[in-house]
LOVOPA-387030 format. One record per residue (C-alpha): residue in three letters; x, y, z. Coordinates in steps of 0.05 Angstrom, whole numbers, padded with zeros to 5 digits, always signed. Each point is the difference from the previous one (the first is absolute). Layout:
BEGIN
ALAXYZ
...
//
This chain:
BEGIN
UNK+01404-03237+01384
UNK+00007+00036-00071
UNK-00037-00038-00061
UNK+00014-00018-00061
UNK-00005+00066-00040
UNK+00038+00037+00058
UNK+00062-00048-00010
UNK+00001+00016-00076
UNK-00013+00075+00010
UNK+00055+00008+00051
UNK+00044-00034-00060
UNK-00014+00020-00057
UNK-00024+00085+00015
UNK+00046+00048-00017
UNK+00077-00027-00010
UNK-00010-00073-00013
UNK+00025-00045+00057
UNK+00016+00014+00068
UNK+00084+00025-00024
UNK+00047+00034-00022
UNK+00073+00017-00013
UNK+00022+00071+00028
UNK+00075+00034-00012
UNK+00031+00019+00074
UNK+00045+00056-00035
UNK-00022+00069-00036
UNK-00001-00007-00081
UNK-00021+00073-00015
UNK+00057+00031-00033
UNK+00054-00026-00061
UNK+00051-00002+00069
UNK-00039-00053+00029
UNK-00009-00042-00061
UNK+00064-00003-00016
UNK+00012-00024+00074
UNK-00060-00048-00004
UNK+00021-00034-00068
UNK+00049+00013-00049
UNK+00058+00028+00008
UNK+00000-00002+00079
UNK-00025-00062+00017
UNK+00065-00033-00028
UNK+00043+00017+00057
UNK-00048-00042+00057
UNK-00003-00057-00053
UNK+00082-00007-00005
UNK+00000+00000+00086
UNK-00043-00057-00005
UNK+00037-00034-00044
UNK+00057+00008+00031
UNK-00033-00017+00068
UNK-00074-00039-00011
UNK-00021+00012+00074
UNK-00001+00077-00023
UNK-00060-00028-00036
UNK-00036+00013+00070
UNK+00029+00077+00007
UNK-00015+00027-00068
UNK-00061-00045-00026
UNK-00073-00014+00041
UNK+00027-00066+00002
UNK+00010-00003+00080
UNK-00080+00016+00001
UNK-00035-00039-00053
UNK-00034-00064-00004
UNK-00024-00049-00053
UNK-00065-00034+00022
UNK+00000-00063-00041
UNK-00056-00040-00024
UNK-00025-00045-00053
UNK-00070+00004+00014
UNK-00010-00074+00027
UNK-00031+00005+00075
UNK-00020+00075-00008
UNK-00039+00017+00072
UNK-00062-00048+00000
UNK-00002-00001-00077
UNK+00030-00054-00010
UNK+00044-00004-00076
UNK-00020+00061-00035
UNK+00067+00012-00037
UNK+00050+00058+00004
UNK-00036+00051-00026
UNK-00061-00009+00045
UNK+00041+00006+00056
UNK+00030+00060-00021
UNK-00057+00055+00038
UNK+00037-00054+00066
UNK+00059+00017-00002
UNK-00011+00082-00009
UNK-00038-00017+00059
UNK+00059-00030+00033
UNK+00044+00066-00028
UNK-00045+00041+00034
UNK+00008-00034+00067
UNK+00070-00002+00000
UNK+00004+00075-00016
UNK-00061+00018+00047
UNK+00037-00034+00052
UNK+00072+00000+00004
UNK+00019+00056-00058
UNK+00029-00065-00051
UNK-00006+00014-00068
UNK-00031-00058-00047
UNK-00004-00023-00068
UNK-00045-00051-00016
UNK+00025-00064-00043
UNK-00045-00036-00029
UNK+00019-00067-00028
UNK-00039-00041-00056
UNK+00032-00062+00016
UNK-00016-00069+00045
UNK+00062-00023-00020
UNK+00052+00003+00071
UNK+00053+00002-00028
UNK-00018+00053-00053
UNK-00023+00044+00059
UNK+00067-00007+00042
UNK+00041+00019-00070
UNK-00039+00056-00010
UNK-00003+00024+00081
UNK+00075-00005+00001
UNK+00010+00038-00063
UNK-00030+00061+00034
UNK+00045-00003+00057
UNK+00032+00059-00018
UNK-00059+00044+00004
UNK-00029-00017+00069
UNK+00027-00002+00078
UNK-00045-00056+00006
UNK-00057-00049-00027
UNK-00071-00013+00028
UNK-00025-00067-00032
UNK-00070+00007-00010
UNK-00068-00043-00016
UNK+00043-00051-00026
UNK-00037-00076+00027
UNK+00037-00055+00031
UNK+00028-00044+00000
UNK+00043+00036-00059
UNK+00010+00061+00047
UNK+00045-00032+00054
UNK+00043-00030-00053
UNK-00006+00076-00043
UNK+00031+00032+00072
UNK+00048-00045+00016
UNK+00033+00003-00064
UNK+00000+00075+00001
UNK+00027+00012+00066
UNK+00066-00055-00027
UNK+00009+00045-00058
UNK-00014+00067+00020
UNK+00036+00056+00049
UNK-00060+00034+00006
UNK-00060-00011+00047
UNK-00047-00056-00018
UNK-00067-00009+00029
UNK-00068-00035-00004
UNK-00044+00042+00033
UNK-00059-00054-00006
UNK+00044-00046+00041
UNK+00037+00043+00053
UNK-00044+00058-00003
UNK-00056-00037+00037
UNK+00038-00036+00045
UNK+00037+00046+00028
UNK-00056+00040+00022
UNK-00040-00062+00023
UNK+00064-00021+00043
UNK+00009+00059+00037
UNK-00080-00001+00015
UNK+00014-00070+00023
UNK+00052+00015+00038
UNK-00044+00056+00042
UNK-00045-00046+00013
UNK+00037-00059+00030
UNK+00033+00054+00039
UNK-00075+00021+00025
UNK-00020-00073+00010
UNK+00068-00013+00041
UNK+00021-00058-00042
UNK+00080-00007-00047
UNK+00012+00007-00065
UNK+00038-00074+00004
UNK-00059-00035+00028
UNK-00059+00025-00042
UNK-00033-00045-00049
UNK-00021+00027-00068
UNK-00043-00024-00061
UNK+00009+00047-00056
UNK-00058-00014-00061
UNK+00021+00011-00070
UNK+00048-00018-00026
UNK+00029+00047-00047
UNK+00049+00061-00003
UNK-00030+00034+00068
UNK-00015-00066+00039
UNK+00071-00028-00017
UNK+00025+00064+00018
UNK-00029+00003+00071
UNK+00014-00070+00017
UNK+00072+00011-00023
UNK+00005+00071+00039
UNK-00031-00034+00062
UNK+00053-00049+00005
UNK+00047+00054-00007
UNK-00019+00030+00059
UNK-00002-00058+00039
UNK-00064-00051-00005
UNK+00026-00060+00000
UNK-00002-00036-00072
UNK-00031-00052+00033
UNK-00056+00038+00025
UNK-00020+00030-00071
UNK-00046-00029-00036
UNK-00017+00022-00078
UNK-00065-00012-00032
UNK-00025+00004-00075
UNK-00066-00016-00038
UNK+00018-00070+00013
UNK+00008-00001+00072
UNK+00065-00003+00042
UNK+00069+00004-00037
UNK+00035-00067+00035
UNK+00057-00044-00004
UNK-00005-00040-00060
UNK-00072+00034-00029
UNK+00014+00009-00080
UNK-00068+00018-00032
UNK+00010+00079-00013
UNK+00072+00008+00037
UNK+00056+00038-00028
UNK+00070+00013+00027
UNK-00017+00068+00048
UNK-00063-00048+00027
UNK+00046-00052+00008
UNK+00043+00040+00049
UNK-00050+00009+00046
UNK-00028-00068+00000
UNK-00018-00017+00073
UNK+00004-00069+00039
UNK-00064-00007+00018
UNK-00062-00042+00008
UNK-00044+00059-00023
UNK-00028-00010-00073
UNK-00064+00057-00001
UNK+00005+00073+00020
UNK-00051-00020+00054
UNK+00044-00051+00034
UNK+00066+00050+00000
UNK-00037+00052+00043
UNK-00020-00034+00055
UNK+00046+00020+00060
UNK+00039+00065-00061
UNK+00016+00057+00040
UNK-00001+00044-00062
UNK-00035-00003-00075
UNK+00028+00033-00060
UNK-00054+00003-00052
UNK+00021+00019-00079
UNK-00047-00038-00031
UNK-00077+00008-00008
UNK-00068+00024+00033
UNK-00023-00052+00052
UNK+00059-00044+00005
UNK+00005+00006+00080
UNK-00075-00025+00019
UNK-00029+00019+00072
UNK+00018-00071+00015
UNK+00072-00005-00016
UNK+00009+00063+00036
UNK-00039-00035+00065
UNK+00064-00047+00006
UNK+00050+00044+00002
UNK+00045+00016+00068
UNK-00016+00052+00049
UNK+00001+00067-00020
UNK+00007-00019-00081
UNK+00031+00060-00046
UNK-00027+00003-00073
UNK+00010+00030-00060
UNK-00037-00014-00044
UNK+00026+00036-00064
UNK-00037-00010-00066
UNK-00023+00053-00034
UNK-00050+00027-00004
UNK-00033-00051+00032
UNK+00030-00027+00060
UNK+00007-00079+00019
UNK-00048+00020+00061
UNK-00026+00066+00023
UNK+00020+00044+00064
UNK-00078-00014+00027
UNK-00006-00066-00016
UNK+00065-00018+00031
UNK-00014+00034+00066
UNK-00076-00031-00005
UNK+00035-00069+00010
UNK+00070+00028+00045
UNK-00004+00060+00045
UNK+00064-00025+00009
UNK+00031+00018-00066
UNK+00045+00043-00033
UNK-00015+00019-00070
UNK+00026+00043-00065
UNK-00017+00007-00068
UNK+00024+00027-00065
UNK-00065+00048+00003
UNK+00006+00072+00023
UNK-00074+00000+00030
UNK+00025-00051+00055
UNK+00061+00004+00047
UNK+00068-00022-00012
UNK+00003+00012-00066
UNK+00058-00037-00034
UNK+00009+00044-00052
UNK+00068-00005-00048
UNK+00012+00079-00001
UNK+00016+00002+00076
UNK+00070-00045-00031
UNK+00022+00004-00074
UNK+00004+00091-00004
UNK+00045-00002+00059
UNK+00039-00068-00018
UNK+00021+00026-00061
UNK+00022+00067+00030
UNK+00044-00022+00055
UNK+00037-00039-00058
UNK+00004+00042-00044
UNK+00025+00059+00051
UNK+00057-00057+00006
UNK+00016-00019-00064
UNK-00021-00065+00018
UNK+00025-00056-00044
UNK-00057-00046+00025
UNK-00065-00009+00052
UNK+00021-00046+00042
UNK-00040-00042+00060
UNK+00039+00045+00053
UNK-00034+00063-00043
UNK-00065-00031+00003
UNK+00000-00021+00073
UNK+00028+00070+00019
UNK-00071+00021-00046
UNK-00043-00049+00049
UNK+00025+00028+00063
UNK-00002+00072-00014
UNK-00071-00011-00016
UNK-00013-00045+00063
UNK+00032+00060+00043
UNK-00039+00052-00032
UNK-00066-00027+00018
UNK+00022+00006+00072
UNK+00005+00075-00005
UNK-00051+00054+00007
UNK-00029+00012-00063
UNK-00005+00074-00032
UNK-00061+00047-00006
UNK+00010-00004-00064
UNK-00014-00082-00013
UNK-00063+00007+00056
UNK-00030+00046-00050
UNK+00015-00032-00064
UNK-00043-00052+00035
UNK-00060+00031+00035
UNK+00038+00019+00058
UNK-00009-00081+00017
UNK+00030-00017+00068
UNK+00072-00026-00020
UNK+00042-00037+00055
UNK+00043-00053-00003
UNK-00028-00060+00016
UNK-00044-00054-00035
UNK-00045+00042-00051
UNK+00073+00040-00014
UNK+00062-00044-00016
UNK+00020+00028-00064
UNK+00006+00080-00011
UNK-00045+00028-00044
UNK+00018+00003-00083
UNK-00005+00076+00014
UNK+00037+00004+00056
UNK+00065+00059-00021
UNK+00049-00037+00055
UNK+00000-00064-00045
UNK+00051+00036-00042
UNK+00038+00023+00056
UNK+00012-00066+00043
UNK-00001-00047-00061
UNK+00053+00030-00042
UNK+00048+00014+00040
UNK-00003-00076+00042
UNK+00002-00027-00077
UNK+00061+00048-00026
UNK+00034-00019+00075
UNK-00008-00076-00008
UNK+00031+00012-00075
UNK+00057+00028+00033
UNK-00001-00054+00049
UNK+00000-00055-00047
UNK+00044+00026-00052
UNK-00038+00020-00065
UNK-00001+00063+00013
UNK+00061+00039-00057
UNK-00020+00068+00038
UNK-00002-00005+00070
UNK-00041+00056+00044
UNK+00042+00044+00046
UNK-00048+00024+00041
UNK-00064-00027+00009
UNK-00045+00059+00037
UNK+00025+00050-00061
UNK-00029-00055-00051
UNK-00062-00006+00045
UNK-00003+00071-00006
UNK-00001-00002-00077
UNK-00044-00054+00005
UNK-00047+00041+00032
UNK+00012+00071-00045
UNK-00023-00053-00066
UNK-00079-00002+00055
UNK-00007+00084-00011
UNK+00037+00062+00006
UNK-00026+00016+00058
UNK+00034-00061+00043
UNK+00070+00024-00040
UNK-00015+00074+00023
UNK-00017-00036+00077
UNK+00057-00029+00003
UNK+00045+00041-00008
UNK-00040+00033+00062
UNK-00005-00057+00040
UNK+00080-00021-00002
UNK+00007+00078+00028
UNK-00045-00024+00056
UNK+00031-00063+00016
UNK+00061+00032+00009
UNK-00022+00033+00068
UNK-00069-00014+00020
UNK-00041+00036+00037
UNK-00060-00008+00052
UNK-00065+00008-00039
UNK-00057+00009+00052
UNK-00071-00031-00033
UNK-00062+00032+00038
UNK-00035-00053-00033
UNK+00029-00061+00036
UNK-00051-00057-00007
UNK-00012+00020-00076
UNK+00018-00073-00040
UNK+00029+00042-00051
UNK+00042+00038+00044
UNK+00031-00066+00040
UNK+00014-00036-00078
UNK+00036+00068-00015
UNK+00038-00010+00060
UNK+00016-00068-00012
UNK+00027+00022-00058
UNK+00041+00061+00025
UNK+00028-00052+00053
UNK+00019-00044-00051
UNK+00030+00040-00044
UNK+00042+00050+00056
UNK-00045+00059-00046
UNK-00026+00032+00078
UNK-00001-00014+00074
UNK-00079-00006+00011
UNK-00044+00029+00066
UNK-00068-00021+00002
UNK-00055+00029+00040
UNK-00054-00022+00034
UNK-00029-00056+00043
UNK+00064-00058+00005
UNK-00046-00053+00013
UNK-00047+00010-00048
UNK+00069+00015-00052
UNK+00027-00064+00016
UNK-00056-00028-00014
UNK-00010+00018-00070
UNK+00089-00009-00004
UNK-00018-00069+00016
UNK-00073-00015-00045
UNK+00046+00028-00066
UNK+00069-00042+00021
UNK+00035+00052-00003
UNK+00064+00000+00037
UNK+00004+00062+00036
UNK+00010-00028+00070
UNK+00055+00050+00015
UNK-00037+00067-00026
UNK-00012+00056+00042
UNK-00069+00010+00026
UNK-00018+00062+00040
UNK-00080+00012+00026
UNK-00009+00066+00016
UNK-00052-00011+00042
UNK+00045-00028+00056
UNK+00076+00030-00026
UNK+00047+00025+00048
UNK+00008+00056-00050
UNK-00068+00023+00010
UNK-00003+00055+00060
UNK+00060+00031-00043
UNK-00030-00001-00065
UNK-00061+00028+00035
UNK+00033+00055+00036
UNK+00048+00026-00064
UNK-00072-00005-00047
UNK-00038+00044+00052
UNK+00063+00047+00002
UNK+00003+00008-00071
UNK-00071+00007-00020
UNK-00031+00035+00060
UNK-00002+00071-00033
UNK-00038-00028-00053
UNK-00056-00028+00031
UNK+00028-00070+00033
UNK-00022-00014+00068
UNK+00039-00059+00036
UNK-00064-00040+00002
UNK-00004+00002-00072
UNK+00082-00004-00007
UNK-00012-00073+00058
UNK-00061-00016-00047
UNK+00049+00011-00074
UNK+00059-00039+00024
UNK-00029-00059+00028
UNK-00056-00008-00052
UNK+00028+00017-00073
UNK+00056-00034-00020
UNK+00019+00054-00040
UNK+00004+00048+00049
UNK+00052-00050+00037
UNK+00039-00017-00059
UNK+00009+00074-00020
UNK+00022+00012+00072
UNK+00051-00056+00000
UNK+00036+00019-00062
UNK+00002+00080+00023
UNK+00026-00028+00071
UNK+00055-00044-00038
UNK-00029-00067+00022
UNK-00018-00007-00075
UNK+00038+00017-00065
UNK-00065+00011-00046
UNK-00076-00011+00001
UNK-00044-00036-00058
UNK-00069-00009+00014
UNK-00065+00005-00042
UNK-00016-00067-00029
UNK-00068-00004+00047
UNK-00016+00080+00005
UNK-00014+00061-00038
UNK+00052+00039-00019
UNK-00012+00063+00043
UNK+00001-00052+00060
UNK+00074-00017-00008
UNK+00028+00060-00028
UNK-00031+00043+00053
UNK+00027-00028+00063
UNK+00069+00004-00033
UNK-00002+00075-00018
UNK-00022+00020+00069
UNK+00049-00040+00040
UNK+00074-00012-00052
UNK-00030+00063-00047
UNK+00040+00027-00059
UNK+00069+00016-00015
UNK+00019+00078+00028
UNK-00001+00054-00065
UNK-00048-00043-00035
UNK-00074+00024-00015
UNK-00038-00077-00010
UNK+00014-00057-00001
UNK+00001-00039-00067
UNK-00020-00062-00038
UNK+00025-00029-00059
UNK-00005-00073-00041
UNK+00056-00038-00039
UNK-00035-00020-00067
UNK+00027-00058-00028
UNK-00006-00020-00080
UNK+00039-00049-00044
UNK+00048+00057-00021
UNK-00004+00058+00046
UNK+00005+00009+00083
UNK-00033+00072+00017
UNK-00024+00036+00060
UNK-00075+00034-00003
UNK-00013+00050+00057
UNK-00032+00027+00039
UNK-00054-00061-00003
UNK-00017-00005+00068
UNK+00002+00059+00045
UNK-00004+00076-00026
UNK-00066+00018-00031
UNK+00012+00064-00026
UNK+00074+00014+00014
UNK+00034+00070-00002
UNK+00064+00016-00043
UNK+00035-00006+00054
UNK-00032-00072+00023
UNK+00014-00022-00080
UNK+00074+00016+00007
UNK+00009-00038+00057
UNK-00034-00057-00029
UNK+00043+00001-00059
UNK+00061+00001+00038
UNK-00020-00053+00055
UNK-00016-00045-00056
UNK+00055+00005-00043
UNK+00047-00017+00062
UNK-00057-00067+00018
UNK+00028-00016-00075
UNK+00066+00000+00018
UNK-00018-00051+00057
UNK-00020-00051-00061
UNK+00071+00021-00033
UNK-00041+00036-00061
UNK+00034+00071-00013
UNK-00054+00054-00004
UNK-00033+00032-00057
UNK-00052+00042+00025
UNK-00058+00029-00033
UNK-00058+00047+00032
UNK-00058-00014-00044
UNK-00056+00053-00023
UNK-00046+00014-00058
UNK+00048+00042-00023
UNK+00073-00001-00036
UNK+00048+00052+00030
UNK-00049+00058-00006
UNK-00048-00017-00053
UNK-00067+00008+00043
UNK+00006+00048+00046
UNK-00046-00016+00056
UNK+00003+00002+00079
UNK+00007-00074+00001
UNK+00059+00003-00042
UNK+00030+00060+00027
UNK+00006-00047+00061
UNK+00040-00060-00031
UNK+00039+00050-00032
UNK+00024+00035+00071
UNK+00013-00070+00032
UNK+00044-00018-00056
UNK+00032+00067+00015
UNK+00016-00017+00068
UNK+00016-00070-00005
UNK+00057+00030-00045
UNK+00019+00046+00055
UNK-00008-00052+00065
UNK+00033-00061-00040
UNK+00044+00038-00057
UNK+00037-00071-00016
UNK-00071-00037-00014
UNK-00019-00015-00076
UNK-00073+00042+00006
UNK-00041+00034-00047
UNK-00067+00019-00019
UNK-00053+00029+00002
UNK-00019-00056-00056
UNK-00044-00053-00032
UNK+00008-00069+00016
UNK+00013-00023-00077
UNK+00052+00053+00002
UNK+00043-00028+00060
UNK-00015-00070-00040
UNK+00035+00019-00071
UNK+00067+00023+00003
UNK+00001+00012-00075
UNK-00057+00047+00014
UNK+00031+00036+00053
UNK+00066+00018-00041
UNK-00035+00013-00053
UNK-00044+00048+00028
UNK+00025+00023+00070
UNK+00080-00007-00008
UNK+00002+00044+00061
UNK-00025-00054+00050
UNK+00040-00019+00047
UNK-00033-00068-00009
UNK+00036-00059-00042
UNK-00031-00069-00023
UNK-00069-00021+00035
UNK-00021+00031+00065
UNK-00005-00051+00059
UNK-00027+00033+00050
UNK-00059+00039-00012
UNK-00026+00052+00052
UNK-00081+00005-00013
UNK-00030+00073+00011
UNK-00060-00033+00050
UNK-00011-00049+00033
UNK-00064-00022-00039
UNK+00047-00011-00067
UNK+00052-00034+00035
UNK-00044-00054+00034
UNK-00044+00001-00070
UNK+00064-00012-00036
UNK+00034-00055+00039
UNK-00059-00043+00006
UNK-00017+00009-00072
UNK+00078-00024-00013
UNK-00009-00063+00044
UNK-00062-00022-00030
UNK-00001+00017-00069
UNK+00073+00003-00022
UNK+00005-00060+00041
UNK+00070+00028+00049
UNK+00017-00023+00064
UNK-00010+00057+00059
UNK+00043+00000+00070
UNK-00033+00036+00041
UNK-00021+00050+00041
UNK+00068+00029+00008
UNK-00010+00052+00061
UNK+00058+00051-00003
UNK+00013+00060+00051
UNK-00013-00035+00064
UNK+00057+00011+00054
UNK-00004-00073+00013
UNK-00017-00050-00063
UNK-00071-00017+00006
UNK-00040-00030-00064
UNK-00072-00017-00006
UNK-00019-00070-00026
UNK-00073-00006-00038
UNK-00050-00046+00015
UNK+00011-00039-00070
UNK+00069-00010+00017
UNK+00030-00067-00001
UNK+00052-00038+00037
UNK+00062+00019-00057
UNK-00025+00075+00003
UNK+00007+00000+00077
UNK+00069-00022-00005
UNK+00016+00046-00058
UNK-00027+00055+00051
UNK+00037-00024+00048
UNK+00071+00008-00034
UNK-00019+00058-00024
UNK-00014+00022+00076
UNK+00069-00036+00023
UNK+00038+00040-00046
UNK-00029+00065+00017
UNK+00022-00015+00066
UNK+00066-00022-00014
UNK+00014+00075-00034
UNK-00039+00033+00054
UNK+00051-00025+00053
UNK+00057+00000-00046
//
């Protein structure tokens, strides 16, 4: 937990606040200027006002948000005005950016008069694709919403209210799945009674609690028929026919409790009468109405969340309002409607249900994560949200009719979705679509691995590879069945008792016996190491490609596959090579992996087996072979070296855009290069760079990941006669399946 002086440090040190406002188009010359402002930006003005929805092609209307707020319920501040607020809703800027890639500007309004607000709100209609009321207190923000959503064709929504229940529903719904009891015959007491407890009752019903099963609850006890100390009209919906006048006499017998109001309020005892197998969320912040430990001291039997991220089942508001807002605005939506927010509850019911990255296990201590009752709701750092929750809300938009600009096809909009996580997962895609098209059988040495079987629930999923696992089938299922994963109809071979074995046996002692096998030690190779059977099966054909290495040294994988598949004819080596990954650029670094101190001729062929891997990713080549040196200024054996590959990369592949030898800064600065060397063949920045060792290769790519912060695919093995690529030991479950295209593609050319 950061204290005080941390929060004001990380505000207030170096550019004050935590935004600001960037331009998306180049303003470096009089050219752009003129297209940027005056006289150019007339023409896009006169389209729009001859067509206002051109408004969301030529402005950043279609991606920007107002977040709203007056300063009146500010987090658990209570009325601290507008301008309090303000650090808030940055905050909230920052999230929806961080998140789901929407742009915000933060309103703040100096007003507690309602109908001053909604004025003002719809006045700005113009600007924004959509409004995110705020901090603002109830009862004044149901009627501030309301009115907003009558008058304006813009989104509309209180994330206070809908925010938190909508992620409280779909944990409730998980859990009365996991107790075995319906949605229509649950009973609920939700406690508070303002924006978020009105909310959740109101959502609940939506989904299908019966009204007469929901019971509210304030300060002053139970919100009945007839009460009128403290009511107002949004209490007075909700007002319940009932006996019940104290918070303690509506739980006995509730199936479910919604807390929003205050540390405490659900005592040990009240939580003693509930029904079997009670679900409780108990939401106050930061303090919740009763604590994970103290509930399960009194109910081994119970199912609990908070709003707190050191306890499970967080119900956190950034798993909903980042990718709420983008599905509607991707459509143009007019309005968020209760089909957009239900569509938001299931998508985030489903997702809990599915395996859950590397990537979230690690975020959070590499914590066991499984679906069940310590995991109903993802996690707020979970990528997927944005994937599953936007597109369900931009479909039910479509569905329900708000949306002005429907979505033609979904998987290329997930697809988008997912370039707006990294560039990496654009540059994958493209990779994995080329895999999906044909896939191929991808044999894993390393069957039993729990990374490997996610990976191949997710190459099954997604159509990326056909996967063959190896190793004992019992002791496979097994694990299949411990990480409910449904691979029931994956193939399994042991080599230990295959009908393949005698065969592989006999063609292994035939191929190695002149260099030193003996067919005890080619019996004791294929029925032991995996990798000795997997490299088998893919030379024999009973396997497209081979990836193995998550649990063993890299020697121990990559040797079994050079003696048995081996390289391609005419070539010296085989090579390695990583795709480097930043916010602007995609290049290749090689060789990283393999060739300590390679020849000229062992450079040249890395250069050129590179720069065709790059075509693979659909990036056009620019090759440079690095040195110390620029085209002959230091003469030196080392040099001498890059300077003859470069020679006969030019003579091998005369259609390839190589030069060198040269400095890395050089291959970086095109202005530099003209300037200086008009004579290279070599135009605009290199992106593949062909390292003179191995030592600055694997120096340099590590030193990109880590300190310039890019994303590496990788090890890329290149030269085998048969694909074969070599996972690491830190590799998890997405960089198994991004190996794995990688390998189904190969294949798919290598039989082509």
């Amino acid at each position: 937990m950061s204290n005080k002086q941390d929060a004001l440090d990380y505000h207030s040190k170096g550019r004050k606040g935590k935004i600001e406002v960037i331009t998306t188009k180049p303003c470096a010359t009089s050219r752009d200027l003129s297209l940027a402002y005056s006289p150019g930006v007339a023409e896009p003005c006169l389209e729009i006002e001859k067509n206002p929805n051109d408004a969301y092609k030529y402005t950043a209307k279609g991606n920007l948000v107002a977040v709203v707020s007056n300063g009146t319920a500010v987090l658990g501040l209570g009325d601290i005005g507008a301008l309090a607020g303000k650090p808030v809703m940055e905050g909230k800027g920052v999230l929806f950016k961080s998140f789901a890639d929407v742009d915000v500007f933060d309103i703040e309004l100096d007003t507690k008069d309602s109908d001053e607000l909604i004025r003002t709100v719809k006045l700005l209609e113009p600007t924004f694709g959509g409004i995110n009321l705020e901090d603002i207190k109830g009862p004044e923000c149901f009627y501030i919403e309301e009115e907003l959503q009558k008058i304006m064709s813009i989104p509309v929504f209180h994330d206070d209210q809908h925010g938190t229940a909508i992620i409280s529903a779909a944990g409730m719904l998980n859990a009365l799945e996991i107790i075995g009891k319906k949605v229509e015959e649950a009973k609920i007491v939700v406690n508070g009674a303002g924006a978020a407890g009105i909310a959740c009752a109101n959502l609940a019903i939506t989904m299908g609690i019966d009204k007469n099963n929901v019971i509210l609850c304030d300060t002053k006890g139970v919100i009945y028929k007839g009460r009128t100390a403290g009511m107002n009209e949004y209490k007075e919906r909700l007002a319940a026919e009932t006996d019940a006048r104290t918070l303690e006499d509506a739980m006995v017998d509730a199936d479910i409790f919604f807390g929003v109001s205050a540390k405490g309020a659900l005592t040990p005892e009240m939580l003693k009468t509930m029904a079997k197998d009670p679900i409780v969320f108990a939401m106050a912040n930061p303090d919740p109405e009763i604590t994970p430990p103290d509930a399960k001291a009194v109910r081994e039997d119970v199912i609990i969340g908070t709003g707190r991220s050191d306890y499970n089942n967080q119900v956190n508001n950034v798993l909903c309002f980042p990718f709420l807002f983008r599905g509607a605005l991707d459509t143009h939506a007019s309005a968020i409607n209760d089909e957009m927010k239900l569509a938001c509850v299931k998508a985030l019911a489903e997702l809990a249900k599915e395996d859950v990255p590397d990537s979230v296990r690690k975020a959070y201590a590499g914590e066991e994560i499984k679906f069940g009752r310590e995991y109903l709701i993802p996690k707020p750092f979970d990528p997927r949200v944005l994937l599953h929750v936007a597109p369900a809300v931009a479909q039910a938009a479509m569905d329900s009719g708000v949306a002005r600009r429907p979505i033609e096809d979904m998987d290329k909009y997930r697809e988008r979705l997912e370039a707006m996580q990294g560039r990496s997962k654009e540059i994958m895609r493209t990779l994995i679509n080329k895999a999906k098209a044909a896939p191929k059988r991808v044999v894993f040495p390393e069957g039993e691995e729990e990374k490997v079987l996610r990976a191949c629930q997710v190459l099954v999923d997604e159509g990326i590879a056909k996967p063959v696992l190896l190793g004992n089938e019992e002791e496979i299922r097994a694990r299949i069945k411990f990480l409910n994963l449904d691979l029931d109809d994956i193939d399994i071979i042991d080599p230990m008792n295959s009908t393949k074995r005698a065969e592989y046996i006999d063609a292994f002692f035939e191929m190695r016996q002149r260099k030193g096998a003996t067919r005890a030690e080619a019996k004791r190779l294929i029925r032991k190491n995996r990798n000795y059977y997997g490299a088998m099966m893919v030379h024999r054909g009973d396997g497209d490609a081979l990836l193995s290495g998550v649990d063993h040294h890299y020697p121990e994988t990559i040797r079994p596959a050079l003696e048995i598949i081996g390289k391609k004819e005419g070539l010296s080596k085989v090579h390695g090579a990583y795709m480097m990954v930043t916010k602007k650029n995609v290049t290749f670094f090689a060789d990283t992996t393999v060739t300590i101190e390679p020849t000229a001729e062992e450079l040249a062929e890395t250069a050129i087996l590179t720069a065709e891997k790059a075509t693979h990713f659909e990036i056009e080549p620019r090759v440079a072979m690095l040195s110390f040196s620029n085209f002959g200024s230091a003469l030196h054996p080392l040099t001498l070296k890059v300077k003859r590959a470069t020679a006969l990369v030019n003579e091998w592949a005369p259609d390839l855009v190589v030069d060198g030898e040269m400095q890395a800064n050089v291959a970086l600065d095109p202005d530099l290069m003209e300037k200086q060397y008009p004579f290279s063949k070599l135009k605009g920045n290199a992106n593949v760079f062909v390292f003179p060792d191995l030592q600055s290769g694997n120096i340099s790519y590590k030193l990109l990941n880590k300190l310039g912060g890019a994303e590496s695919v990788g090890p890329i093995l290149m030269g085998m006669k048969k694909p074969v690529h070599v996972l690491q030991r830190g590799d998890d479950v997405a960089d198994i399946v991004n190996m794995a295209a990688v390998a189904v593609v190969d294949a798919q050319e290598a039989q082509a």
